[in-house]
Every structure is written in structure tokens, then in C-alpha cells.
C-alpha positions in Angstrom: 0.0 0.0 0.0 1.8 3.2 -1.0 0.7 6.3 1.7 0.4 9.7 -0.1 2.2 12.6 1.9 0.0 15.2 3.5 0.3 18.4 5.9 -2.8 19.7 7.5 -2.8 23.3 7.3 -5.5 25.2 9.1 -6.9 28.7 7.8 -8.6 31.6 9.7 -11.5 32.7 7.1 -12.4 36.1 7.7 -15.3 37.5 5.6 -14.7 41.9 5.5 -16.9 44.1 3.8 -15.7 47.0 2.1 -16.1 49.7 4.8 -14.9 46.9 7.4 -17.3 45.7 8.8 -16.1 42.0 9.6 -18.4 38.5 10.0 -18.0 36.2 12.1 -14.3 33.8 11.2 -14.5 30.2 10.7 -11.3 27.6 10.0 -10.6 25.7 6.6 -8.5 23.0 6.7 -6.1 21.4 3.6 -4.1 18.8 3.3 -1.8 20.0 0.3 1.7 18.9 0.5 2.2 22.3 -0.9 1.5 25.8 0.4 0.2 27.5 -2.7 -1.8 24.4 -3.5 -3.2 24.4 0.1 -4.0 28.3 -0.1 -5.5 28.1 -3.0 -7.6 24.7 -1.8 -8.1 27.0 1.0 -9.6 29.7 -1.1 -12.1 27.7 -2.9 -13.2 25.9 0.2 -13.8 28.9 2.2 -15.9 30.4 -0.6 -18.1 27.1 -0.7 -18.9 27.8 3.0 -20.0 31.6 3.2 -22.9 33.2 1.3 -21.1 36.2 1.3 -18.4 35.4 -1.1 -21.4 35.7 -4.0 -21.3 39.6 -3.2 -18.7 41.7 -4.3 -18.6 44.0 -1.7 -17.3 41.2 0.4 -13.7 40.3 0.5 -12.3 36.7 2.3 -9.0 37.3 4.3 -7.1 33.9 4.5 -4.4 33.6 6.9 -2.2 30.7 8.1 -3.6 29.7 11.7 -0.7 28.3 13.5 -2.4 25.6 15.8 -2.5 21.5 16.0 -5.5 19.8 16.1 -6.3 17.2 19.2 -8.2 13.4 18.6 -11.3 14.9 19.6 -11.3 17.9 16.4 -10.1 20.7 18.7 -8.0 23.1 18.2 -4.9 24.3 20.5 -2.1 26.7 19.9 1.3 25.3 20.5 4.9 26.9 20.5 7.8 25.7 19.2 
């Protein structure tokens, strides 16, 4: 059985409108062994699961969350 290589990533999605008003965040995660492949995964994911990205006065900010994930699906920050 050959095992394909993975890294989870795991976005902060932040939906602004134009004058700044900001919605409420939500995470996206990839498993792309590549960054541009996973932020671009990330990108199409994230506009899949807000309504907002059909507007155009709404922008989605996509940043790099550092955190692990835990058996039980939560998230913690760690340092390194």
C-alpha cells in the first residue's frame, strides 16, 4: 500500500466588507503537501462555505492559523 504525503494546514477565514465591517471567522482545513496548492484549496473551500463570497462588496481574508489539532477535532495553539 503506498501512503500519499499530506500536511494539515489550518486557515482563519475572515469575511470583511468594504467599509470593514467583519463576519463572524471560521477555519478551513487542507491537506496539500504544498503551500500555494493548500491556499488556493483554501480559497475555494472557504468560498463554498459563506454566502457572502457571491457579493462583491465582500472580500475573504485567508491567513495561516498556527495551531495543532487534538483526537477529539479541537484546536490548541502550541509553540515551538
Amino acid at each position: 500500500m503506498i501512503m500519499k504525503k499530506t500536511k494539515l494546514r489550518i486557515w482563519r477565514v475572515v469575511p470583511t466588507n468594504q467599509i470593514g465591517v467583519q463576519a463572524p471567522y471560521f477555519f478551513v482545513e487542507t491537506t496539500n503537501l504544498t503551500r500555494e496548492k493548500a491556499e488556493i484549496q483554501a480559497r475555494i473551500d472557504a468560498s463554498k462555505r459563506t454566502g457572502l463570497s457571491r457579493y462583491e462588496s465582500w472580500n475573504l481574508t485567508i491567513e495561516k492559523f498556527h495551531c495543532r489539532k487534538d483526537g477529539f477535532g479541537r484546536y490548541f495553539k502550541y509553540h515551538q
